[in-house]
C-alpha positions in Angstrom: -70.0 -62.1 -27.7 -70.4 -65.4 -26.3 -70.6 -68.7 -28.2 -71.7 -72.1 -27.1 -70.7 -75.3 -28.5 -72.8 -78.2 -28.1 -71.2 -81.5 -29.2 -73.1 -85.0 -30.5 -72.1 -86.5 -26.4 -74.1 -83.7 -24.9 -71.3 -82.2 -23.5 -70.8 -77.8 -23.9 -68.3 -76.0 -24.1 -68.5 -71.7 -24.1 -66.4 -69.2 -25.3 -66.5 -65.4 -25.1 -64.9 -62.5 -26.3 -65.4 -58.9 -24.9 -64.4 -56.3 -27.7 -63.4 -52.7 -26.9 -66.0 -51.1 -29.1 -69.5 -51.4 -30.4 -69.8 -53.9 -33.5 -72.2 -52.4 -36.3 -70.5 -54.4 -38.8 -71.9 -58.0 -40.0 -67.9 -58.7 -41.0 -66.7 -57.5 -37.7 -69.8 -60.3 -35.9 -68.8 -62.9 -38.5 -64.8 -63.0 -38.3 -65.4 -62.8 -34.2 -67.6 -65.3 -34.5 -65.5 -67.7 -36.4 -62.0 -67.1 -34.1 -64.3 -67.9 -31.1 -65.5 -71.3 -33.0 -61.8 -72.7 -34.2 -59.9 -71.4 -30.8 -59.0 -74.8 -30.8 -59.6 -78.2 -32.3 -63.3 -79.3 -32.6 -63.3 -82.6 -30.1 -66.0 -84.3 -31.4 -68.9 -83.5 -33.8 -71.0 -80.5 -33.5 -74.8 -80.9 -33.0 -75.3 -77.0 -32.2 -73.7 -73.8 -32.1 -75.0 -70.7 -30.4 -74.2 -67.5 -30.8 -75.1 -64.1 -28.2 -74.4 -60.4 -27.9 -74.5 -58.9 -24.6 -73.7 -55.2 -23.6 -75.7 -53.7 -26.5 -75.6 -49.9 -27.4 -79.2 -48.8 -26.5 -78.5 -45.2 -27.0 -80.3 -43.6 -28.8 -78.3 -40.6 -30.5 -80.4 -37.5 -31.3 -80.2 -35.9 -35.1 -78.2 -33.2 -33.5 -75.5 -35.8 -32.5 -75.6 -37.5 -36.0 -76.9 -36.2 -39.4 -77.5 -37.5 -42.3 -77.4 -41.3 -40.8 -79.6 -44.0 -41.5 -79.8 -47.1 -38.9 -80.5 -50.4 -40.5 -81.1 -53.8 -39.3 -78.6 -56.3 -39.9 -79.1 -59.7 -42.3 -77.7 -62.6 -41.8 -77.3 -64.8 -45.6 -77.4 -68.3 -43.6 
């Protein structure tokens, strides 16, 4: 997860985190998202924050693998 701070003077800062496992969990995206975003002490005022996965689980798992599941797409309230 990778998070990119843009600040009212143009100037960018990123942040990332690499997690050990796959994050299915809105919760899980959210709290990362927010230690990544107050690692330290915002210098200035923000103007825009951006957020990315990377190293997504494109597997496809047969039936066989896992019955009984349901995959579902993610909301976001905000």
């Amino acid at each position: 997860m990778t998070l990119k701070i843009k600040y009212s003077d143009f100037t960018l800062h990123t942040r990332s985190k690499t997690l050990p496992y796959f994050i299915s969990d809105k919760d899980i995206l959210l709290e990362t998202a927010k230690d990544l975003l107050y690692q330290e002490k915002l210098d200035n005022s923000v103007r825009l924050l951006g957020l990315s996965l990377s190293n997504l689980n494109t597997e496809k798992k047969t039936k066989q693998e896992e019955p009984n599941t349901v995959s579902v797409q993610l909301k976001f309230g905000f």
